[in-house]
C-alpha positions in Angstrom: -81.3 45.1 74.8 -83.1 47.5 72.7 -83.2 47.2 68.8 -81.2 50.6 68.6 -78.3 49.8 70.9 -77.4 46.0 68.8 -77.4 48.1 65.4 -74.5 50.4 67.1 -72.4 47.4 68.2 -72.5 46.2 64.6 -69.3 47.0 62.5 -69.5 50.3 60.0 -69.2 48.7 56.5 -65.7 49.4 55.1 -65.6 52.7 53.2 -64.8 53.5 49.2 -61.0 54.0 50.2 -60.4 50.7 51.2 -62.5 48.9 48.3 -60.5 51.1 46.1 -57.1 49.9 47.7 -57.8 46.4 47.7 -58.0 46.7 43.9 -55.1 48.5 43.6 -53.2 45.8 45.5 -54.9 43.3 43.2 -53.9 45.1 39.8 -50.7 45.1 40.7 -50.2 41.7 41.7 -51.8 40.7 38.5 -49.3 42.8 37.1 -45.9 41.2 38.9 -47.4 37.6 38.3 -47.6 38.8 34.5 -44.0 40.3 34.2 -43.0 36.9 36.3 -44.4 34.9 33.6 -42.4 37.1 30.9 -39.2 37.0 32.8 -39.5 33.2 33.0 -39.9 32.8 29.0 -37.1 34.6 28.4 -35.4 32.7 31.0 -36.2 29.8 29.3 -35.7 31.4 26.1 -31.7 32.2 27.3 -31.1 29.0 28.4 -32.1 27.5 25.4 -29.7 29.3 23.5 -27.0 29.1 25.5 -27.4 25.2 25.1 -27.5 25.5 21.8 -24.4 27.7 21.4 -22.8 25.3 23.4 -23.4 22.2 21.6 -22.1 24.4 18.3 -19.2 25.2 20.4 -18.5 21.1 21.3 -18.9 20.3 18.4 -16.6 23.1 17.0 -14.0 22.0 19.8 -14.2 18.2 18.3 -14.2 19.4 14.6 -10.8 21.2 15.4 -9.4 18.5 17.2 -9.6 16.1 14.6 -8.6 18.7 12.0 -5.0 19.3 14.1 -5.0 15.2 14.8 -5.7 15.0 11.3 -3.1 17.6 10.5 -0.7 16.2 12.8 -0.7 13.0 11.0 0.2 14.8 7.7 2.8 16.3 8.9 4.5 12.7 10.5 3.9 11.4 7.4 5.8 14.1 5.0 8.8 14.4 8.0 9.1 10.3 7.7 8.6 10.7 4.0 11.6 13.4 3.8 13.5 11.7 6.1 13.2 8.1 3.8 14.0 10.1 0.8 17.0 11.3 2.1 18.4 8.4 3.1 17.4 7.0 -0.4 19.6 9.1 -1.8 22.4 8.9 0.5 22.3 5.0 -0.4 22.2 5.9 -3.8 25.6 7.8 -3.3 26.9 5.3 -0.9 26.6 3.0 -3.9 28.0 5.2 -6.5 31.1 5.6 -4.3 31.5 1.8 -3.6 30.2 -1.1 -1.3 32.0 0.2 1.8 30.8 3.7 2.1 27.1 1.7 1.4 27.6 -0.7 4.8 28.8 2.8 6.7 25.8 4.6 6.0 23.5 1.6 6.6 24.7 -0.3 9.3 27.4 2.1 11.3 30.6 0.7 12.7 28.8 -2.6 11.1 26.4 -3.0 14.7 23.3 -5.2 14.6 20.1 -3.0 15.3 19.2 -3.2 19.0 16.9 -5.4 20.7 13.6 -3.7 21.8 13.6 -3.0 25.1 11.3 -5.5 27.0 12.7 -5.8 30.0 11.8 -3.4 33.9 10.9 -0.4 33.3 10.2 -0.7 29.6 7.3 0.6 27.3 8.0 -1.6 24.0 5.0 -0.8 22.7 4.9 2.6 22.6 8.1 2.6 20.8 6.3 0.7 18.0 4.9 3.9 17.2 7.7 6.5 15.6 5.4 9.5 17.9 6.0 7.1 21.0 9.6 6.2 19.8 11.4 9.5 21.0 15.2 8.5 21.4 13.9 5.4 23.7 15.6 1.7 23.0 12.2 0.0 21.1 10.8 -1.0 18.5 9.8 2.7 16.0 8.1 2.4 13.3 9.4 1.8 9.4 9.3 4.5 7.1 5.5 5.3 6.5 4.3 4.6 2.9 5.3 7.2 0.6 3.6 9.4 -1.9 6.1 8.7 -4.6 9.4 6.8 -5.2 11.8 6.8 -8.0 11.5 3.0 -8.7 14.7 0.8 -9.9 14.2 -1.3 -12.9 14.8 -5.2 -11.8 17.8 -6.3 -11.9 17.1 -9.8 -11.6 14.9 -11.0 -14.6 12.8 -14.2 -13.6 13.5 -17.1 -15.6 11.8 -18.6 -18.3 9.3 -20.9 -17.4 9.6 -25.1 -16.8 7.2 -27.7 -17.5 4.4 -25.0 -17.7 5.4 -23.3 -13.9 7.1 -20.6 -12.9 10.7 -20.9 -11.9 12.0 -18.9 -8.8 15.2 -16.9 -9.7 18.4 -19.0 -9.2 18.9 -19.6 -5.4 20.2 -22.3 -2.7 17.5 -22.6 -0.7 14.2 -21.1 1.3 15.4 -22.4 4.3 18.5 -24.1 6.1 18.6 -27.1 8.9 20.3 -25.7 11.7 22.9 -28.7 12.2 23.9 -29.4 8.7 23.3 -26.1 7.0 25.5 -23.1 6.6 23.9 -20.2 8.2 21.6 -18.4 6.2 22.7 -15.4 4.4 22.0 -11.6 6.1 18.2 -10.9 5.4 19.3 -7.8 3.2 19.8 -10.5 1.2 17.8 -13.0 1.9 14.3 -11.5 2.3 11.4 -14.1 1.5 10.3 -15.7 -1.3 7.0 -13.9 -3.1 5.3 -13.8 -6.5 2.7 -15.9 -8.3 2.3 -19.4 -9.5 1.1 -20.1 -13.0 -3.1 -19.3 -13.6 -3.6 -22.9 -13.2 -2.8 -23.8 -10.0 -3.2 -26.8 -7.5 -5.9 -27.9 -5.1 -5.1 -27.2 -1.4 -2.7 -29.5 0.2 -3.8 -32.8 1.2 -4.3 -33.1 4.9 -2.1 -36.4 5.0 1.4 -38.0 3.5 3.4 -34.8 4.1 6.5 -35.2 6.0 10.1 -32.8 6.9 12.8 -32.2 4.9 16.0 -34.5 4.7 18.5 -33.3 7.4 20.8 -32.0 4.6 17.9 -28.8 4.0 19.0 -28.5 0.3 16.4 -27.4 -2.4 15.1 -29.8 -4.2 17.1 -31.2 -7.2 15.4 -28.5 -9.8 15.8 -26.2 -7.9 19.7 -27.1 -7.5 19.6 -27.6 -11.1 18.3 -24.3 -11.7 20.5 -22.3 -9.3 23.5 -24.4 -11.2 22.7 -23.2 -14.5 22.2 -19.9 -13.4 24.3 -19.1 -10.9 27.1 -17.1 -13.4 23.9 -14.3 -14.2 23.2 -14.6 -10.0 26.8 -13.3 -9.6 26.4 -10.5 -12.4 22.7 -9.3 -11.7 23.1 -9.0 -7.8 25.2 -6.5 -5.6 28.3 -6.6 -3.8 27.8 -9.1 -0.6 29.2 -6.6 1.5 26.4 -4.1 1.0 23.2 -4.4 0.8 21.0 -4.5 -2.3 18.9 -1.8 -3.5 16.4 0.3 -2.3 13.1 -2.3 -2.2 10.8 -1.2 -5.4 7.7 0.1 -4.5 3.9 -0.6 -5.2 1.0 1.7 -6.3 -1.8 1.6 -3.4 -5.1 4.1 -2.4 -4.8 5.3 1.4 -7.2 7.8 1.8 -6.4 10.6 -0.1 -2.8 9.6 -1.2 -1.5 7.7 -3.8 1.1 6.0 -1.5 4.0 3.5 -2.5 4.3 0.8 -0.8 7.8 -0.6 -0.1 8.0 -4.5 -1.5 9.3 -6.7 1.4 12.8 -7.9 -0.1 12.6 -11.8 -1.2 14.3 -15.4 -0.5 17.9 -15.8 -2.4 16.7 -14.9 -6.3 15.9 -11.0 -6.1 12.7 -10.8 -5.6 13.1 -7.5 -4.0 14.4 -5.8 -7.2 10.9 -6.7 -9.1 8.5 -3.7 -9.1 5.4 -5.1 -8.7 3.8 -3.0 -11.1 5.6 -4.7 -13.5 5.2 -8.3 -12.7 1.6 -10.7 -14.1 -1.6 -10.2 -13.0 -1.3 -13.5 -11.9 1.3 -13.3 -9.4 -0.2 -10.8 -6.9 -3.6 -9.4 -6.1 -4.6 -6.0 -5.3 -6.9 -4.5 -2.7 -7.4 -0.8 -2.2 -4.5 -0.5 0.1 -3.0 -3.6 0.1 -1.7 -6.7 -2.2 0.1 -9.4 -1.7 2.3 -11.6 -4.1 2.9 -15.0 -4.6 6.3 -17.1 -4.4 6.3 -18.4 -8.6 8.9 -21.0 -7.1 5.9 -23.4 -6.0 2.2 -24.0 -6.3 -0.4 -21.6 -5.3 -2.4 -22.9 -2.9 -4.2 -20.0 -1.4 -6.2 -16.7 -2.0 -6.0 -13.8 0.4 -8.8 -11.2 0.8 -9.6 -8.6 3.4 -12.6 -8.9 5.1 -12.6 -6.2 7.8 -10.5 -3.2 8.9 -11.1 -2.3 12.5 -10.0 1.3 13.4 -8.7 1.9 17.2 -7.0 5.2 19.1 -3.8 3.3 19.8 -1.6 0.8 18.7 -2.9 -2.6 18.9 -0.8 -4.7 20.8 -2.2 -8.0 20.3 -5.4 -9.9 18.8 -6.9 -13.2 19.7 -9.7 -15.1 18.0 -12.1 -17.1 20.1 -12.3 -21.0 20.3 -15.6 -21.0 17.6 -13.8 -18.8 15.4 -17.0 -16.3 16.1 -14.8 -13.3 17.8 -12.0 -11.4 17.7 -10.5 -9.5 20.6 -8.0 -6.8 20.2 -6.3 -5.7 22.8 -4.7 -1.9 22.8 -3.9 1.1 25.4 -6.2 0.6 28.3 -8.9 -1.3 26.7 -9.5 -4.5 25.0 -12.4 -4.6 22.5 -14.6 -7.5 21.6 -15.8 -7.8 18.0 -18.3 -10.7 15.7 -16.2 -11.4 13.5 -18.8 -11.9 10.9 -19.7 -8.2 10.8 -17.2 -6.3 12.7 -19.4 -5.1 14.9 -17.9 -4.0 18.2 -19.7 -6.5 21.1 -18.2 -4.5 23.9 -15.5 -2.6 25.8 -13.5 -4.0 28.7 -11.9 -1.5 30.9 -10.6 -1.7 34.2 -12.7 1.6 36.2 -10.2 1.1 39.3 -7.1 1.6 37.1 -5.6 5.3 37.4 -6.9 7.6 34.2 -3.6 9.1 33.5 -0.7 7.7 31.8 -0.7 4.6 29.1 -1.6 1.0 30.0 -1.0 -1.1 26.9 -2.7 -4.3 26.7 -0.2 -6.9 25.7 -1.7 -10.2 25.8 -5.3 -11.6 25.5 -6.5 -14.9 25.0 -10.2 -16.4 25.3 -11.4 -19.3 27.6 -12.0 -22.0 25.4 -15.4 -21.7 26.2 -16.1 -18.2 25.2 -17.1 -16.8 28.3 -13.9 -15.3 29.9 -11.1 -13.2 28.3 -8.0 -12.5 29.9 -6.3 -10.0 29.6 -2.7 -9.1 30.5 -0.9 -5.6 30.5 2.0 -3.1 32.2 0.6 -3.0 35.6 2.1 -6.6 36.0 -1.8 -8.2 36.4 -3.5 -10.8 34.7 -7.4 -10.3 34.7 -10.2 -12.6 33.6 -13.1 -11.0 32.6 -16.4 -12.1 32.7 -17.5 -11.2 28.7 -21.1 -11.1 29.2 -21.2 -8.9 32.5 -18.2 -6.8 31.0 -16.5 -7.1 34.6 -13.3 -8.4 36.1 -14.2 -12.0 37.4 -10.6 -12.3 38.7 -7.5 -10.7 39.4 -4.3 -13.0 39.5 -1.1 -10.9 40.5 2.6 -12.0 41.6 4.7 -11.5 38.0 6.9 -8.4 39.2 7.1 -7.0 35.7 5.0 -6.2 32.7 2.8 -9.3 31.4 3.8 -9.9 27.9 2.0 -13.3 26.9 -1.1 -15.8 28.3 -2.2 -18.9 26.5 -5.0 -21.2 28.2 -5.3 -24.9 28.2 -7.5 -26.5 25.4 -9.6 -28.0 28.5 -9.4 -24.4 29.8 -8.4 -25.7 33.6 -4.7 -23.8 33.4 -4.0 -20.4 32.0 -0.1 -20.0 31.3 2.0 -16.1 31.4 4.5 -15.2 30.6 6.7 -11.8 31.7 9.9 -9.6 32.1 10.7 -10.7 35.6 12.4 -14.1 33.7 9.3 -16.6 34.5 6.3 -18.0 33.2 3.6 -18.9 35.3 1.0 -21.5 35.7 -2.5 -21.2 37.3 -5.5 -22.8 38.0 -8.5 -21.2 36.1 -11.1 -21.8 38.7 -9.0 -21.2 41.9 -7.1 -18.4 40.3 -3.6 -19.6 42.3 -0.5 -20.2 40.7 0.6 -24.0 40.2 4.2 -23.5 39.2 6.6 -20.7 38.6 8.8 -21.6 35.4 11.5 -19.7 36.4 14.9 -18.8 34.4 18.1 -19.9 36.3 20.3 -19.4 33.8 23.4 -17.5 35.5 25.0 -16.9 32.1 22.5 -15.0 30.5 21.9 -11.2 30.4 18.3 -11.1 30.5 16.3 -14.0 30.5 12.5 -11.9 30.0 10.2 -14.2 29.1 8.4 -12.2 25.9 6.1 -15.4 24.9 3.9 -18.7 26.2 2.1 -21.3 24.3 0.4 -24.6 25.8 1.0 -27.5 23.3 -3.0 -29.2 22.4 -2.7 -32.1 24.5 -1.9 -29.3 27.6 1.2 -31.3 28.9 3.4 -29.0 27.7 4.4 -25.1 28.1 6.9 -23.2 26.0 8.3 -20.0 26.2 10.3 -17.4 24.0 12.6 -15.0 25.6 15.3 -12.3 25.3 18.0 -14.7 25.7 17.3 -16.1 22.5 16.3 -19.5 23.8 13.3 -21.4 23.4 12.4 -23.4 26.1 9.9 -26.1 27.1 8.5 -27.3 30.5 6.1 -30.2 31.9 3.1 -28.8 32.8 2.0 -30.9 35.5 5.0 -30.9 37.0 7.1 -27.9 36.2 10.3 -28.8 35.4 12.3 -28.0 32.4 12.7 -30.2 29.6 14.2 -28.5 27.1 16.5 -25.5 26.0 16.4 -24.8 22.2 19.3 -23.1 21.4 19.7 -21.5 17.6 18.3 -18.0 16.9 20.6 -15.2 17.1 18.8 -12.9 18.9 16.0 -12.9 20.9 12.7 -14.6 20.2 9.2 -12.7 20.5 7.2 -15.2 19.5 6.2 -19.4 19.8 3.9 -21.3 18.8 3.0 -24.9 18.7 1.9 -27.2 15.7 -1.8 -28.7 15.7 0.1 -32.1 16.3 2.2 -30.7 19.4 5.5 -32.7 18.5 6.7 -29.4 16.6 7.1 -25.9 17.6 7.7 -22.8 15.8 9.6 -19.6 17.1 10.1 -16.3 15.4 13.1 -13.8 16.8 14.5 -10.9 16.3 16.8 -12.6 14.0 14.3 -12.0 11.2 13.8 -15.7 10.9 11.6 -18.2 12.1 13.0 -22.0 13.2 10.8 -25.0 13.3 12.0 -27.0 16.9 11.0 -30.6 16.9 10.2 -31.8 20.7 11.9 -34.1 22.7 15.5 -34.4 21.3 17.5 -33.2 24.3 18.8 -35.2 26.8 17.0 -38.2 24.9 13.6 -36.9 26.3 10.9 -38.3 24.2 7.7 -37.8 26.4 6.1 -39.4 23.3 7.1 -37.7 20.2 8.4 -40.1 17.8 11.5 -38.2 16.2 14.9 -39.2 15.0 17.0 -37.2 17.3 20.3 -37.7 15.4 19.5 -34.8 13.8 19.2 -32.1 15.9 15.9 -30.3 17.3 15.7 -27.4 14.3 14.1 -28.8 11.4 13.7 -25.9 9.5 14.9 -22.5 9.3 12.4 -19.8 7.7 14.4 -16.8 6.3 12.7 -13.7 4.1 11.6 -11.1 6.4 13.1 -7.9 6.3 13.1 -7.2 10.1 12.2 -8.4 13.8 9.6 -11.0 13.7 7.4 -10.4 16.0 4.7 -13.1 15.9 3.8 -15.7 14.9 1.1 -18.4 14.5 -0.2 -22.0 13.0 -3.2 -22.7 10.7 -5.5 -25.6 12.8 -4.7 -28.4 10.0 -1.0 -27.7 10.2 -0.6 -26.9 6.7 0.6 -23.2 7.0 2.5 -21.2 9.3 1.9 -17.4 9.9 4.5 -14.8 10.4 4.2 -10.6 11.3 7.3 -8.7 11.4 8.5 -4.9 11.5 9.0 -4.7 8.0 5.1 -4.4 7.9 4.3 -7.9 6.0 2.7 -11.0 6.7 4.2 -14.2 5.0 2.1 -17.7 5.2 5.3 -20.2 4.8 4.8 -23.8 3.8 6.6 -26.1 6.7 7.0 -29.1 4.2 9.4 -27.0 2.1 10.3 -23.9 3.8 9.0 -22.3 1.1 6.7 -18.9 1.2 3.4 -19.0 -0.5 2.2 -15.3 -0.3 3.8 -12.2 1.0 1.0 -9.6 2.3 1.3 -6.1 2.6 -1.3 -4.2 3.8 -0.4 -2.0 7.4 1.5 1.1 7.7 3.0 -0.1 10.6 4.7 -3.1 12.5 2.4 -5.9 12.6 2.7 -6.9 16.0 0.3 -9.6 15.9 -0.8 -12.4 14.0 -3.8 -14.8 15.2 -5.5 -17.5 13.1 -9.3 -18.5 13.6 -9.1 -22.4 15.1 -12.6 -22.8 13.5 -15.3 -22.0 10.8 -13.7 -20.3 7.8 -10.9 -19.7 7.3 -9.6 -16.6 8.4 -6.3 -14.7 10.0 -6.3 -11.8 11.7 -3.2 -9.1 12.4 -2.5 -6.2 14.7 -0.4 -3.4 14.3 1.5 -0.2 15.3 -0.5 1.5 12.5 -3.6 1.2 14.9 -5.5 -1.0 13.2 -6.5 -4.5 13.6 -7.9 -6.3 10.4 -9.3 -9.4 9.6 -8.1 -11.5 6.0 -9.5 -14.9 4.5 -7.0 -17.3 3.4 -8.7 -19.8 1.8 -7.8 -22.8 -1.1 -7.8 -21.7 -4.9 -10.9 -22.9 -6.5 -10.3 -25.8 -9.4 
């Protein structure tokens, strides 16, 4: 092949047209990719912005929210408020016009408030709020605290002092044995025992030497000598038996930003109730920022009260529950139970159920901790008892058969049984590490209405349960075996609350009665099972009379020496079961306190829940020399 014809197979090189397209094509790629790039940073720019607007906007929403919650609360408050006022001064007319037109007014036709409603079907807690309460048999909340109160000058003056201690106005008696006593006056006038000892006061109580009164529960001989002298003045000073006294006086406090009054639980035969206690010594009460508490001047002071921790929650808090080593407190309120050290208040964790249905209220009821600090259980509305593991914030087990709402647990000290307690009219006993139930402690009582069982509490040796219910009896079963061994019949209506002494040959009740009774064990029938009593006398010791309203819990102190009491009427009493007697009356929640739990070790401390959505912590601890 010649040169010439291999240089005319060769391809012609590509003219200026193309070379000139080809950069064209490149220009204006580099031109998209450029625009591209733009249109992406203000993409990015957009979305940046619209993030941010929506964060402003979330946290707009929240800010509003809690303004209308906020406002919402306001305007409960002022409605209660106006509502309390008015029927302040309709009692003040009522009065003018004459005991009868006062009982009308207060207490129509002369009918006992009703019972809560606890049993099927019921949501007693949420009518321990007044929001909840709407027209619904339950408990509602007292007046909230007001922002101001005409106040009534006392009418009772206290008495001089004797032998260098205060003297409680003239009065019978703190308390009255249920065989040989009359029964104890209506607790409008009969309404605890509070004030102050003298500055000087005694050492804590001994641990040893003290024993019960005599059967007769009469004062002691100065205080007979006392309400003797004075008993002409008694008649003169207080109102009409058939109506009841006057308006409670009130008490300066800081909530917030109000200057709220806070109603004076009523006192113990003597008038405490008409002492403003503005008025009375320094050294009968103590103030907090919104709270105080005063002290009965009819015996020694023992204690001091402080409050250690406030512990803020969504709902009402149903129930609370320290720990074996005192070291923390669980709260248990709708849905969830919370977990807090005690020392701090910090919150440890949250336990809540993820397989339980989002809508509609669960209330907590009942919790109680292993006595080994690693499980809690918990009881609610959805008729299930769960035991959760605390560290891996889980459900270890489920134990179901009640067929109502579980309203009390209490474990074992060796932690082997856990005890419950419901509205279907039993208790219950299971094993801890099996999770099957041992006994049903079940009601048979044909004669009563309803037999719900509202409260459980397993006596410290663990051979014995006891349950409060509706019916108004107390009663008492063998553990081990699971029969019944004792009905303790007494309170008036029913009883919410039980509790055994450190000693477990003594148990304590609180009812709807407003009183509390101190049972002693193993009087009926002439069953001992190994309590040493003299059963001549009848199983009440001790009647406890001076709260204003339902008690609704109730607790013991580990060395026996005090007994703890929460009510409706909003206070806390400590009452002394050698003498009946109230050491301190505490106010210090806007609400019920449903709940009242002592620490069984380390300081000492009490703790208290309450309608008002709180839960707070308090020392109680001996006066210092």
């Amino acid at each position: 092949m010649s040169v010439h014809n291999h240089r005319a197979m060769m391809p012609a090189p590509p003219s200026n047209r193309v070379i000139e397209m080809l950069d064209a094509i490149r220009a204006e790629f580099d031109q998209m990719a450029q625009e591209a790039y733009i249109c992406k940073s203000q993409r990015d720019d957009f979305e940046m912005k619209i993030n941010s607007q929506i964060q402003e906007m979330n946290t707009f929403q929240k800010s509003l929210v809690e303004m209308e919650r906020s406002q919402q609360t306001i305007k409960k408050q002022y409605e209660e408020e106006i509502a309390r006022l008015r029927q302040q001064i309709k009692q003040t007319q009522a009065r003018a016009a004459g005991p009868h037109a006062v009982q009308s007014i207060t207490t129509p036709h002369g009918s006992h408030p009703p019972p809560p409603n606890i049993g099927p079907g019921s949501n007693y807690f949420g009518g321990i709020m007044s929001a909840h309460g709407k027209n619904q048999a339950g408990l509602v909340a007292p007046p909230q605290m007001s922002e101001s109160v005409p106040q009534q000058p006392p009418t009772v003056p206290p008495p001089p002092p004797t032998q260098g201690r205060s003297t409680y106005p003239p009065s019978s008696s703190a308390y009255s044995n249920a065989s040989n006593s009359p029964a104890p006056p209506p607790a409008s006038s009969m309404q605890g025992s509070y004030g102050s000892m003298a500055a000087s006061a005694s050492p804590y109580p001994p641990q040893q030497g003290y024993g019960y009164p005599v059967a007769g529960g009469g004062p002691p001989p100065s205080a007979q000598s006392s309400s003797q002298v004075n008993a002409g003045a008694k008649r003169k000073s207080r109102p009409s038996p058939t109506g009841p006294p006057p308006p409670p006086p009130v008490s300066s406090m800081n909530s917030g930003r109000f200057s709220v009054k806070v109603p004076v639980s009523a006192s113990a035969p003597g008038g405490l109730a008409d002492i403003d206690p503005e008025s009375v010594p320094p050294n009968m009460k103590i103030e907090g920022q919104d709270w105080f508490a005063l002290y009965n001047p009819k015996t020694t002071r023992y204690l001091k009260v402080d409050l250690q921790h406030t512990l803020e929650h969504g709902s009402v808090v149903c129930c609370v529950k320290f720990s074996a080593d005192g070291r923390y407190l669980a709260a248990g309120c709708n849905r969830s139970t919370f977990i807090y050290d005690v020392a701090t208040a910090q919150r440890i964790c949250v336990l809540q159920d993820d397989k339980v249905p989002k809508d509609g209220d669960l209330y907590i009821r009942s919790v109680c901790f292993s006595p080994d600090g690693q499980f809690l259980a918990t009881g609610a509305e959805d008729k299930l008892i769960r035991i959760w593991d605390i560290a891996q914030k889980r459900v270890r087990n489920v134990l179901a058969g009640h067929e109502q709402d579980i309203y009390s647990l209490d474990f074992s000290r060796d932690g082997k049984i856990i005890v419950s307690g419901s509205g279907d009219r039993t208790a219950r006993i299971w094993a801890m590490d099996t999770g099957k139930c041992l006994h049903v402690l079940r009601i048979k009582d044909l004669d009563q209405k309803d037999p719900g069982v509202t409260s459980v509490a397993v006596s410290p040796d663990g051979r014995l349960v006891a349950a409060g219910s509706l019916d108004k009896m107390v009663r008492v079963w063998d553990s081990r075996t699971g029969a019944m061994l004792e009905r303790l019949e007494g309170h008036k209506d029913s009883v919410y609350s039980v509790a055994f002494m450190p000693d477990g040959k003594s148990l304590v009740s609180g009812s709807l009665d407003k009183t509390l009774k101190l049972w002693q064990l193993g009087t009926s029938e002439g069953r001992g099972y190994g309590v040493d009593w003299d059963r001549s006398k009848g199983p009440c010791k001790m009647t406890f009379t001076g709260h204003k309203d339902f008690v609704l819990s109730v607790a013991t102190t580990p060395d026996g020496h005090w007994i703890v009491s929460g009510s409706k009427d909003r206070g806390v009493q400590f009452w002394d079961p050698r003498t009946g007697q109230t050491q301190f009356m505490l106010q210090g929640h806007k609400n019920s306190v449903i709940s009242v739990a002592i620490s069984p070790a380390g300081r000492p401390l009490f703790a208290t829940g309450s309608g008002d959505n709180r839960a707070r912590i308090w020392s109680y601890e001996p006066v210092g020399p």
